[in-house]
C-alpha positions as a printed NumPy array, in Angstrom:
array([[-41.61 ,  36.528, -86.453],
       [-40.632,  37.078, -89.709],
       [-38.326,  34.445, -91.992],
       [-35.604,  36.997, -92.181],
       [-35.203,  37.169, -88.366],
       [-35.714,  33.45 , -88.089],
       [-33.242,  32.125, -90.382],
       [-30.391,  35.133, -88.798],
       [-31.326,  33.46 , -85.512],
       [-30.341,  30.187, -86.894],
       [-27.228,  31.188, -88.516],
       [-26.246,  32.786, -85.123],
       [-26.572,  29.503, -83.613],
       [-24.363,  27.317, -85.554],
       [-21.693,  29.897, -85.31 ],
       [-21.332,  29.909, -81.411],
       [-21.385,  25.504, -81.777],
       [-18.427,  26.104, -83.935],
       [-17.355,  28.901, -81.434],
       [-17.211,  26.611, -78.707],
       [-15.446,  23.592, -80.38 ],
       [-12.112,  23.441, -79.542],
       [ -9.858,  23.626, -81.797],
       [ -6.516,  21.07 , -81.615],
       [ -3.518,  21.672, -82.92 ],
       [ -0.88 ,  18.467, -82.589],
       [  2.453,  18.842, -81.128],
       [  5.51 ,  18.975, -84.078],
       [  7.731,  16.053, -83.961],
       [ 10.688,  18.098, -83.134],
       [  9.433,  20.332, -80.365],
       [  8.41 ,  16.828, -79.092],
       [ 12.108,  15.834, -79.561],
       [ 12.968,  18.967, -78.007],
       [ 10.875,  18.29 , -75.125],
       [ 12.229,  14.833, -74.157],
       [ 16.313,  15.971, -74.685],
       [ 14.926,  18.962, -71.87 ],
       [ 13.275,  15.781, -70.001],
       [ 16.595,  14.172, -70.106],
       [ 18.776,  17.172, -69.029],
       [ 16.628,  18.293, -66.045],
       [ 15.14 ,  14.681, -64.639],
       [ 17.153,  11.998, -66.083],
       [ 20.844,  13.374, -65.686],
       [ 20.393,  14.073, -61.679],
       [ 18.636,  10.827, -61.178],
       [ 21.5  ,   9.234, -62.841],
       [ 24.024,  11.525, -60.998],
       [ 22.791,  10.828, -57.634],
       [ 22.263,   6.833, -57.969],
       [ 25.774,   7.218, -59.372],
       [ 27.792,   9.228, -56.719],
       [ 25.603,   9.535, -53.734],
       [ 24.019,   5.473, -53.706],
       [ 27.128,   4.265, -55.041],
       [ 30.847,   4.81 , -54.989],
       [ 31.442,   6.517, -58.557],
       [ 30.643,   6.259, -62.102],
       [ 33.032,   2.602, -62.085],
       [ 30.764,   1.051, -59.757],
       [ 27.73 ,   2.539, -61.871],
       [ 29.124,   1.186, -65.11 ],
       [ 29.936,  -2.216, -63.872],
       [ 26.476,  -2.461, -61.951],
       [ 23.264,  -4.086, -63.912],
       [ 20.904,  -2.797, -61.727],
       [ 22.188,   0.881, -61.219],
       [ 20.902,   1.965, -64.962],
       [ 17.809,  -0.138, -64.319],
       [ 16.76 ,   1.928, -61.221],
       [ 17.748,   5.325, -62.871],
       [ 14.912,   4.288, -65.84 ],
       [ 12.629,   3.008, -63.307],
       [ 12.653,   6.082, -61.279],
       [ 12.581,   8.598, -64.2  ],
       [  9.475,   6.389, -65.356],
       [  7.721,   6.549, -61.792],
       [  8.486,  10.702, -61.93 ],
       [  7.705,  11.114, -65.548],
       [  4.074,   9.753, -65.145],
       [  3.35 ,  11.737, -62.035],
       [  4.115,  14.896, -63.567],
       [  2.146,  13.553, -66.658],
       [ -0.833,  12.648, -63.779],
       [ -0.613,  15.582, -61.858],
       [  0.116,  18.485, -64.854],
       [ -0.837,  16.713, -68.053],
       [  3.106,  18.245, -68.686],
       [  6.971,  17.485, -67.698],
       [  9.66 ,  20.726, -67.777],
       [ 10.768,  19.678, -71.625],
       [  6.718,  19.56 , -72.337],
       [  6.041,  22.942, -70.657],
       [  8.656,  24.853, -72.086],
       [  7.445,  23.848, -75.685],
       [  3.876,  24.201, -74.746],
       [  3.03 ,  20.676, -75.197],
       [  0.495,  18.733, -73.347],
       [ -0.259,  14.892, -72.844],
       [ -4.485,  14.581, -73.057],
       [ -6.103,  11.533, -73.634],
       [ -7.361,  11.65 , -77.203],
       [-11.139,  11.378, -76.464],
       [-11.849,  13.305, -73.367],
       [ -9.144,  15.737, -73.642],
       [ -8.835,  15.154, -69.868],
       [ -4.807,  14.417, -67.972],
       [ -4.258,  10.426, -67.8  ],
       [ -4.046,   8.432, -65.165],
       [ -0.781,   7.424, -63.107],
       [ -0.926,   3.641, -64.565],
       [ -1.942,   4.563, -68.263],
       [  1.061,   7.516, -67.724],
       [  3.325,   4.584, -66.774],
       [  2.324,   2.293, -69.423],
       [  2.651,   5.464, -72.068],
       [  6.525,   5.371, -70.875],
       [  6.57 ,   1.793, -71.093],
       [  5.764,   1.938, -74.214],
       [  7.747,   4.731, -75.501],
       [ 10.744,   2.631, -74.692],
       [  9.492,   0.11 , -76.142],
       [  8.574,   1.802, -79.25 ],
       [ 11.941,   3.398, -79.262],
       [ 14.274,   0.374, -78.92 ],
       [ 12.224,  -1.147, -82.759],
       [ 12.388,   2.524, -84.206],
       [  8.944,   2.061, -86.106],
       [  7.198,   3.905, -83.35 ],
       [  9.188,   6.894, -84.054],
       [  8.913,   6.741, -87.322],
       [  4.642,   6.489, -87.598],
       [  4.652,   9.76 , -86.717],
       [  5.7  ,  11.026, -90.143],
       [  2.819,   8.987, -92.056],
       [ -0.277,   9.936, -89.621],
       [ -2.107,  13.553, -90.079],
       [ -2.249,  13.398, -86.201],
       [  1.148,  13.053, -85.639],
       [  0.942,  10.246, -83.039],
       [  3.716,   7.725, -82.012],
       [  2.875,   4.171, -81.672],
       [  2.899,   5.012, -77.446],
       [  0.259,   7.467, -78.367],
       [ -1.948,   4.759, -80.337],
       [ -1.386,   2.057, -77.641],
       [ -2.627,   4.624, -74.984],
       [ -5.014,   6.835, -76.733],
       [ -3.599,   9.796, -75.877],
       [ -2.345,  12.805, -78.147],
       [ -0.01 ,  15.651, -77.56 ],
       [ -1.486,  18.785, -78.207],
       [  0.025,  22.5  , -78.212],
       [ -1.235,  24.034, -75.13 ],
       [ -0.315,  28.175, -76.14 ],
       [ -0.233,  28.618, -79.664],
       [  1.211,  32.582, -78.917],
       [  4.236,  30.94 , -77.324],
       [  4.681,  27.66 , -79.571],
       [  7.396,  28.576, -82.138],
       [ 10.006,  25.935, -83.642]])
């Protein structure tokens, strides 16, 4: 074979490695803030609707009741990380074309590491710092991302505008 041959044979090669690398590209901070104000409309506002006028007797009850708001977070947690389990998406995700992976195998998380991710995000969001790391990392990840290796990742770049 000559060298000519051999070294376009070897070029070839390292292109279709490169090919098949995927490329990422990280979720923007406000499509994610997009996302979760969707999240809130469409999961969080029935849940609290129902506890509040079906389980109880009206919004006085719900007000003066500690454990009313407490169940409404609880539940939107427990449905928030199935839909992250099951889809790797919520509604508020999927219509901005965001996706939860975990950061190394680019694989959907588990229920429990799901569940702590929401734990966290509360967390995160009652000390404002882990909303605020975003804006100093290249990978755009919140501290709930960090804590659970996970990133959120653009899942249709054709659709993704903001």
């Amino acid at each position: 074979m000559r060298f000519r041959k051999l070294k376009q044979q070897t070029k070839n090669k390292t292109t279709t490695k490169d090919d098949k690398k995927e490329k990422i590209i990280y979720a923007s901070y406000p499509a994610k803030i997009k996302a979760l104000i969707t999240d809130m409309f469409m999961i969080y506002s029935p849940i609290l609707y129902i506890i509040a006028y079906v389980i109880m007797d009206g919004k006085d009850e719900f007000q003066s009741s500690q454990i009313a708001p407490l169940m409404g977070v609880s539940l939107y947690g427990l449905i928030y990380a199935f839909l992250l389990t099951k889809f790797g998406q919520t509604p508020g995700k999927k219509a901005y074309s965001i996706k939860v992976i975990d950061d190394k195998t680019h694989k959907t998380i588990s229920f429990f590491r799901a569940l702590l991710r929401f734990i966290s995000f509360l967390f995160s969001a009652t000390i404002l710092i882990g909303l605020i790391v975003p804006f100093y990392r290249k990978d755009r990840k919140s501290l709930h991302d960090i804590i659970c290796s996970t990133i959120e990742i653009v899942v249709d770049e054709d659709k993704y505008k903001v």
